[in-house]
C-alpha positions in Angstrom: 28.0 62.2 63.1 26.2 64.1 59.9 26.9 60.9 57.9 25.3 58.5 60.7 22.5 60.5 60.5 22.7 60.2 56.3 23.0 56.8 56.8 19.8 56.7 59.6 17.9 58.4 57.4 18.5 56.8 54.2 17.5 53.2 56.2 14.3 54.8 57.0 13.9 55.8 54.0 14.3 52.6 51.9 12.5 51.0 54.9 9.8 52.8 54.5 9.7 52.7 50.5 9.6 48.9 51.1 6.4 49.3 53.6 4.8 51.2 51.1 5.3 48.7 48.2 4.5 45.8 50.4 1.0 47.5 51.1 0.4 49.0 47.4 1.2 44.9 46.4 -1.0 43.6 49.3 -3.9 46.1 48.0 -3.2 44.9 44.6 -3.6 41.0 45.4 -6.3 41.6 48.0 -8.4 42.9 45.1 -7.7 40.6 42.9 -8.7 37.9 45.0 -11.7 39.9 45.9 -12.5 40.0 42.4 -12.4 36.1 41.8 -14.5 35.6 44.8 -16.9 38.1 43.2 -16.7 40.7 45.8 -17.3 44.1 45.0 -13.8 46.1 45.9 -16.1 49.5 45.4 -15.2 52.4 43.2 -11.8 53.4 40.9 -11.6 56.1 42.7 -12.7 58.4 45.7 -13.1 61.5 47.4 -11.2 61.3 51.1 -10.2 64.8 52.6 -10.6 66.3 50.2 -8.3 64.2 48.3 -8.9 62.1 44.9 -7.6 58.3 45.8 -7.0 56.3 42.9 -7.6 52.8 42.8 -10.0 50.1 44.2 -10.7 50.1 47.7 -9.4 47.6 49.9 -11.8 45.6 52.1 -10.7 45.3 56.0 -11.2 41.2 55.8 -8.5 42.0 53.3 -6.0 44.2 55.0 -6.2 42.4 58.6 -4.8 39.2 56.8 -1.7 40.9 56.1 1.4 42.0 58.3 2.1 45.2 56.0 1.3 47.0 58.8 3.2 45.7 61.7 6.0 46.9 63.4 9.1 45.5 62.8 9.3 44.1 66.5 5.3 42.9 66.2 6.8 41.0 63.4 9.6 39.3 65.2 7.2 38.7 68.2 5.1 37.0 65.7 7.4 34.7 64.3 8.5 33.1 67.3 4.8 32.2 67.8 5.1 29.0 65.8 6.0 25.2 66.2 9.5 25.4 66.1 10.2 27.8 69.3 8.0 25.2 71.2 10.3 22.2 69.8 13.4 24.5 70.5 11.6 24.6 74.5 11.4 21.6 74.9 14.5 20.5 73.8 16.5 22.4 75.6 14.6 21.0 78.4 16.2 17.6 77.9 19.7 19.1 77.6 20.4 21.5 80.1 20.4 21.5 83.7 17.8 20.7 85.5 17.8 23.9 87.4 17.3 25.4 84.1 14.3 23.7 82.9 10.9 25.4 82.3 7.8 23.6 83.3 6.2 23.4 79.7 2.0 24.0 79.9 -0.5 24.0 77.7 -4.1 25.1 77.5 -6.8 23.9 75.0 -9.5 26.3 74.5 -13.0 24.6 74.0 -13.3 25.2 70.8 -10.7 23.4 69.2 -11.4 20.3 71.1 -14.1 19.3 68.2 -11.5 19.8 65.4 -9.5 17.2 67.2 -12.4 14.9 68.0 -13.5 15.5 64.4 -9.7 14.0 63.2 -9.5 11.5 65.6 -12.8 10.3 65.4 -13.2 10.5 68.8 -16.2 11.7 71.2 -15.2 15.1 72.2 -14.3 13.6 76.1 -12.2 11.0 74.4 -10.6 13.1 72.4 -9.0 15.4 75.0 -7.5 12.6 76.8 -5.6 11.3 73.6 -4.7 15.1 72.4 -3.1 15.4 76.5 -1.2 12.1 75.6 0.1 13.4 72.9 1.3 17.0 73.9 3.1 14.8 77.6 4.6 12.5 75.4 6.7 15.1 74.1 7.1 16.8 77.2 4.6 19.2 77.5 4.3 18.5 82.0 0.6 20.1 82.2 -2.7 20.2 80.3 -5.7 22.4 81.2 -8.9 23.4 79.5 -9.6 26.6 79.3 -13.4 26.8 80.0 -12.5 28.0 83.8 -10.8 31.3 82.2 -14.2 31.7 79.9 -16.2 31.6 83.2 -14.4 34.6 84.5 -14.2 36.4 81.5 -18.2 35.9 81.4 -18.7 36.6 85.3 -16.6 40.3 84.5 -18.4 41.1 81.4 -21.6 41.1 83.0 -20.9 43.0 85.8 -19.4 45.4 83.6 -22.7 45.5 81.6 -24.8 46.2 84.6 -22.7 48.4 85.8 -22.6 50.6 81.8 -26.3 50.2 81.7 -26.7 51.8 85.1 -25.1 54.7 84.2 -26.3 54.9 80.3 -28.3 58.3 81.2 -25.0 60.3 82.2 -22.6 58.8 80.3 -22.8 58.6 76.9 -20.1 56.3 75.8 -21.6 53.6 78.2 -23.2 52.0 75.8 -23.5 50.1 73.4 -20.8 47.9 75.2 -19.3 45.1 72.2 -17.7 42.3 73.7 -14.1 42.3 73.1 -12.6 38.3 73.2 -12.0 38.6 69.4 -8.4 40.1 68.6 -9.4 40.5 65.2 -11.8 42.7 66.1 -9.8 44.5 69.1 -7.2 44.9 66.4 -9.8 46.5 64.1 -10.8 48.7 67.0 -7.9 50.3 68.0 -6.1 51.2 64.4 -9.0 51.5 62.0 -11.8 53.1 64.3 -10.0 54.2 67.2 -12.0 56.8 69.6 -15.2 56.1 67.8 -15.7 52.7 69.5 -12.8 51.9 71.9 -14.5 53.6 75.3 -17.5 51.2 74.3 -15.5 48.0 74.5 -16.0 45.8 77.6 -12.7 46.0 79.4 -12.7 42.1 80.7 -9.8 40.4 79.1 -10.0 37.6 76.8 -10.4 34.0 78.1 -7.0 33.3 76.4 -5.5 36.1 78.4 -7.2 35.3 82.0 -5.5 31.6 81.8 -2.5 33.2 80.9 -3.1 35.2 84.4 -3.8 32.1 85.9 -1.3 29.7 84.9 1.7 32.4 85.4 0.3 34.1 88.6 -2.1 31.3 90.6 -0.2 28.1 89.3 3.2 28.9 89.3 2.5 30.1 93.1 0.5 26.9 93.8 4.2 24.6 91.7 6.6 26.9 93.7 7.9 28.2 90.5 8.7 31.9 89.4 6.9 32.5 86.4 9.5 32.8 83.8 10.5 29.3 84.8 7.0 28.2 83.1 6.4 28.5 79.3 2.8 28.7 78.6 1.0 27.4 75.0 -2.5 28.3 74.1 -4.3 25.8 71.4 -6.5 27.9 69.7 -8.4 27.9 66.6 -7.6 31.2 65.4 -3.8 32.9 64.1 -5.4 36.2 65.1 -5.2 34.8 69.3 -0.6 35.0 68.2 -1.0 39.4 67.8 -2.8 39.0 71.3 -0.3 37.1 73.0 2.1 39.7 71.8 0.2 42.7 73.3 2.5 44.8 75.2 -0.3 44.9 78.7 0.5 41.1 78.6 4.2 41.0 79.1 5.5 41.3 82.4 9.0 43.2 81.9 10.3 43.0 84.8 10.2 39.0 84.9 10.7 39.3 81.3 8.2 37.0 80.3 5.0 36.8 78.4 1.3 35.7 80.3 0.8 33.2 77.2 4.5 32.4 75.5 3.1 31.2 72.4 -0.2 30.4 71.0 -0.5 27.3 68.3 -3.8 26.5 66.0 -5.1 23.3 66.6 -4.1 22.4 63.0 -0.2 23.4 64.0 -1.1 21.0 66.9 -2.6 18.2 64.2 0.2 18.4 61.4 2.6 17.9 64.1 0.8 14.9 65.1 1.3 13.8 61.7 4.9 14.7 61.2 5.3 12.6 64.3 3.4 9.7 62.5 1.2 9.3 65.8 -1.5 7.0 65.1 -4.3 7.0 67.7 -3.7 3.4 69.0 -0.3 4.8 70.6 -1.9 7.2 72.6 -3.3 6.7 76.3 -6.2 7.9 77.6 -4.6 10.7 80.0 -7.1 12.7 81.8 -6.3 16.7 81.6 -4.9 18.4 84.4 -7.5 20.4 87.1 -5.4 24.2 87.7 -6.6 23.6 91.6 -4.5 20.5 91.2 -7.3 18.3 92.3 -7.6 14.6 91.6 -9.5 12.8 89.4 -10.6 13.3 85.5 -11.8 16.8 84.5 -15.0 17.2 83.4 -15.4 19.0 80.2 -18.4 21.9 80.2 -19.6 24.1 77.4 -20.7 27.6 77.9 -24.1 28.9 76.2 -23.5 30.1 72.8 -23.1 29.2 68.7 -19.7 27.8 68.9 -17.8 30.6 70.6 -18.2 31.1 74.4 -21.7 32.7 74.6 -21.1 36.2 76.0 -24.2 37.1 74.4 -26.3 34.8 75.8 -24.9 34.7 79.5 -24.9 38.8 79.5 -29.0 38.5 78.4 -29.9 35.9 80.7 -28.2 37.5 83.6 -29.5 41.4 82.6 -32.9 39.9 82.4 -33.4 38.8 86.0 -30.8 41.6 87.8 -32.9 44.5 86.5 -35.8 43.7 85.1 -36.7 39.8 87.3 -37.5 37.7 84.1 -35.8 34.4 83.8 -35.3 34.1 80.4 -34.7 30.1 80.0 -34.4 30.0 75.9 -33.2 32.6 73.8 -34.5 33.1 69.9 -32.3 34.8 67.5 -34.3 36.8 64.7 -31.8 37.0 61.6 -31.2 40.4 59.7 -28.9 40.6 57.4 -27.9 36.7 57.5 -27.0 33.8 59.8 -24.1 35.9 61.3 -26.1 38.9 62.1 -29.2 38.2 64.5 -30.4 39.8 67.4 -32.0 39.3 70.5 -35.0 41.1 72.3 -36.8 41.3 75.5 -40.0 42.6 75.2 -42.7 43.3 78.1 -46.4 44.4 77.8 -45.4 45.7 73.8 -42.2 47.5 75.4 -38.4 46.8 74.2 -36.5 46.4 77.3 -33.0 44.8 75.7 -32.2 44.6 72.4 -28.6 42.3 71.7 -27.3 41.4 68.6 -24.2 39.2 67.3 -22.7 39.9 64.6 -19.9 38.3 62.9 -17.2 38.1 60.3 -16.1 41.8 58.9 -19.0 42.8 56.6 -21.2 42.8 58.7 -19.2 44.4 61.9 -18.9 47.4 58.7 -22.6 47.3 58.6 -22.6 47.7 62.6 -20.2 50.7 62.6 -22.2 52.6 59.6 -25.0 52.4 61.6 -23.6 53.0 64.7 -21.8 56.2 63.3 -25.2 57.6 62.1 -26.7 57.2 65.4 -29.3 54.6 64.0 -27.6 51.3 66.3 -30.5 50.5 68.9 -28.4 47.8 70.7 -27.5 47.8 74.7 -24.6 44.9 73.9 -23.2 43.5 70.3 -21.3 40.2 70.6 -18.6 41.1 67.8 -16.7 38.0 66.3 -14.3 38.4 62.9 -14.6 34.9 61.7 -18.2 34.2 60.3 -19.4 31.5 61.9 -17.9 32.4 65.2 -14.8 30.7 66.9 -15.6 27.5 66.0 -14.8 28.7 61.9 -11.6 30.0 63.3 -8.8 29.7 60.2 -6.5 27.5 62.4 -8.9 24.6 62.2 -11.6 25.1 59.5 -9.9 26.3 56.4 -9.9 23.2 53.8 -6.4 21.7 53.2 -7.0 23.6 49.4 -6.6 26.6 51.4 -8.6 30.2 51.1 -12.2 28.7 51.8 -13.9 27.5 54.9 -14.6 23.7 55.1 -18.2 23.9 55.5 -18.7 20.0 56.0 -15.8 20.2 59.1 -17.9 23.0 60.6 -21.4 21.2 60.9 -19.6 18.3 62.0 -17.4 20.2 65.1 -20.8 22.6 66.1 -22.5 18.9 66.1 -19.7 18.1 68.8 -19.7 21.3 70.9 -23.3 21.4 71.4 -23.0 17.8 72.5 -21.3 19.2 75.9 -23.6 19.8 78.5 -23.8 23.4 79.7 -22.9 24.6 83.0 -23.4 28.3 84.1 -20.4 30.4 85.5 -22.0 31.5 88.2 -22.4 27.5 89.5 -19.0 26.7 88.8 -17.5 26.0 92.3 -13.3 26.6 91.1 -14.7 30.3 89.9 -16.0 30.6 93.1 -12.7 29.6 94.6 -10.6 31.0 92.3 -12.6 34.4 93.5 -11.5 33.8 97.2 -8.3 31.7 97.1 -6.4 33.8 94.2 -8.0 37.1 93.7 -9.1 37.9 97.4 -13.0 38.3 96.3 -14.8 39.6 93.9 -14.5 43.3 94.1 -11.1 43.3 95.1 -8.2 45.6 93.6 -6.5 41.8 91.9 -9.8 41.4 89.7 -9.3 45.0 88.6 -5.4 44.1 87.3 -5.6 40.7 86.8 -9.1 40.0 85.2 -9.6 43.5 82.9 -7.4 45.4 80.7 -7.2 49.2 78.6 -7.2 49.9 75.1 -5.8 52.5 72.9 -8.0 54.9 71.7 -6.3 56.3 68.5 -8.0 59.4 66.6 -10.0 57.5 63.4 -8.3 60.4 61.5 -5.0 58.9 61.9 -5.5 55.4 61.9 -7.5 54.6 58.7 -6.0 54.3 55.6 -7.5 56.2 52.5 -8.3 53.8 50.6 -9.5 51.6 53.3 -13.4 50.4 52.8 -15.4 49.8 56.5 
């Protein structure tokens, strides 16, 4: 037994040895590339704890692109969120019984449908139909857009808002509230600043993680089907959306299966295309699928927003007239810092009555936390995004085939295409409205409460953040 437990510990051991040289090379690397990129990587050295750190400090944009820090079993979760486990699916779909088979669907979220209509060449309508022809030619049974799960995730982050802003004078972790559909940001959250910012994060779930609620709960009900016998893919334009498939809240354990089974970037998506050697003349025009099952061609909608799905906007809109009775009808951004940190004000006879900003990408959600942890953030509601740019700069579509950089020219051109869909309020969405009834038995009800929201971990900062960690 004494030697098992040698054995055990001299595993962990090297195990651990190897974590710690993985991270020490990551650091390493990460500052070097910071340092051709001309970023400062701050001082040789520093005073945390009461401790000297040696070294260059490690920027977060940095450490969140690498897996140093995942668990083993985060890491094998990972790497089954790729092309190959989907061609494995499907597959085994053509050889085993047909009992056996699981009904392979696939949701699209807005904003990768300009990368494809960018590639193809396509108007953004257009596009969707040839990008569903493709993904049922090789046997992928249903196609939805995800814009329906964006309108709930909206609808719940406002009420949530009110109800935080309501309550702001007795509780003091009400607000700020920061939107929380970014899992690069979540992620940042939870292990860096922990109990600092986590009670301050709107608990609606992501739209990614409501359609994975609605595919696997309403539409497996709707096909007769348990849902383990459906496999669910996301198209997304970000690698970050694959750590919150994975999330432990969104696995169901006793079905033993996963609310979104794997998420793909829309350049996964695109490069298989190409391995495939489809050409655009082969595809049909096949019109996506509606998740009521209704007939007839869906009609693609755009929320308000820069590119991502416009919390900010929708929350500041709707605040304005429930409390206050303005109808705000245009929004103007005043920048700060730059183009990816701008805020939002209402103002009435000289008085500040909201104050919203966005911020994105990691420097400046660093800014946002410094200020916040000196008590000098005068903001209700921050719309927090990693990527700068927003969604539509996620690295699954816009990083340039060189690699590293963001393809400026392929941005412009997609934001060109997403603001060429014509917008359409939650609220006036009649399948929410449904969906509210038919599925989740109202809008109050105990099934919005499981279904539509989720928790996060609230970690001690102390024990999270690395020393030599720069935020």
């Amino acid at each position: 037994m004494s030697s098992e437990i040698n054995d055990e510990g001299k595993m962990s051991g090297v195990k651990i040895a190897q974590r710690k040289e993985k991270c020490e090379n990551c650091t390493k690397q990460c500052n070097k590339k910071q340092g051709e990129d001309g970023a400062s990587s701050g001082p040789e050295s520093e005073e945390v704890n009461g401790q000297l750190i040696e070294g260059p400090r490690l920027l977060l944009s940095a450490c969140l692109s690498c897996d140093g820090c995942l668990s083993d079993e985060e890491t094998l979760k990972i790497s089954q969120q790729n092309l190959e486990e989907v061609e494995r699916v499907l597959a085994l779909n053509k050889k085993c019984d047909a009992s056996k088979h699981k009904a392979v669907a696939a949701s699209v979220c807005p904003q990768s449908l300009p990368f494809f209509a960018v590639q193809f060449g396509l108007d953004i309508n257009e596009a969707a139909r040839k990008l569903c022809s493709f993904l049922k030619s090789i046997g992928v049974k249903f196609v939805f857009d995800t814009t329906v799960a964006a309108g709930f995730s909206i609808l719940e982050t406002q009420k949530e808002f009110i109800q935080r802003y309501r309550r702001r004078h007795h509780d003091s972790q009400a607000l700020p509230m920061f939107t929380s559909s970014c899992p690069g940001w979540i992620r940042y959250a939870e292990r860096v600043l922990g109990s600092v910012v986590t009670p301050h994060l709107c608990t609606a779930r992501s739209p990614q993680q409501i359609m994975g609620c609605l595919v696997k709960d309403y539409f497996s009900e709707q096909q007769k089907l348990s849902p383990e016998r459906i496999y669910h893919i996301v198209v997304a334009p970000c690698f970050d959306k694959k750590l919150e498939a994975v999330r432990e809240e969104f696995y169901n354990s006793l079905l033993e299966t996963r609310d979104v089974d794997c998420v793909l970037t829309s350049k996964e998506i695109y490069h298989l295309m190409q391995k495939r050697k489809i050409s655009m003349e082969q595809l049909d025009s096949v019109p996506l699928d509606h998740v009521l099952r209704e007939g007839g061609d869906v009609e693609l909608m755009r929320h308000d927003g820069r590119g991502s799905e416009g919390f900010l906007e929708h929350v500041f809109k709707h605040t304005a007239k429930e409390v206050f009775a303005v109808d705000v009808q245009e929004i103007t951004y005043k920048t700060l810092r730059n183009r990816d940190f701008q805020e939002v004000t209402l103002e009435e006879d000289g008085e500040t009555l909201l104050q919203f900003a966005a911020v994105y990408g990691f420097r400046n959600i660093q800014t946002l936390v410094h200020r916040m942890k000196k008590g000098r953030l005068p903001y209700q509601l921050v719309e927090v995004l990693s990527c700068p740019g927003g969604c539509l700069s996620g690295r699954g579509q816009a990083e340039s085939e060189a690699g590293g950089r963001v393809d400026k020219g392929l941005v412009q051109q997609m934001e060109e295409v997403y603001i060429s869909l014509p917008v359409r309020l939650p609220e006036l969405n009649p399948v929410l409205n449904k969906l509210y009834q038919d599925w989740l038995h109202g809008p109050d009800s105990d099934q919005v409460s499981k279904l539509l929201h989720t928790e996060f971990k609230g970690q001690s900062q102390s024990n999270t953040q690395p020393p030599h960690m720069e935020w």
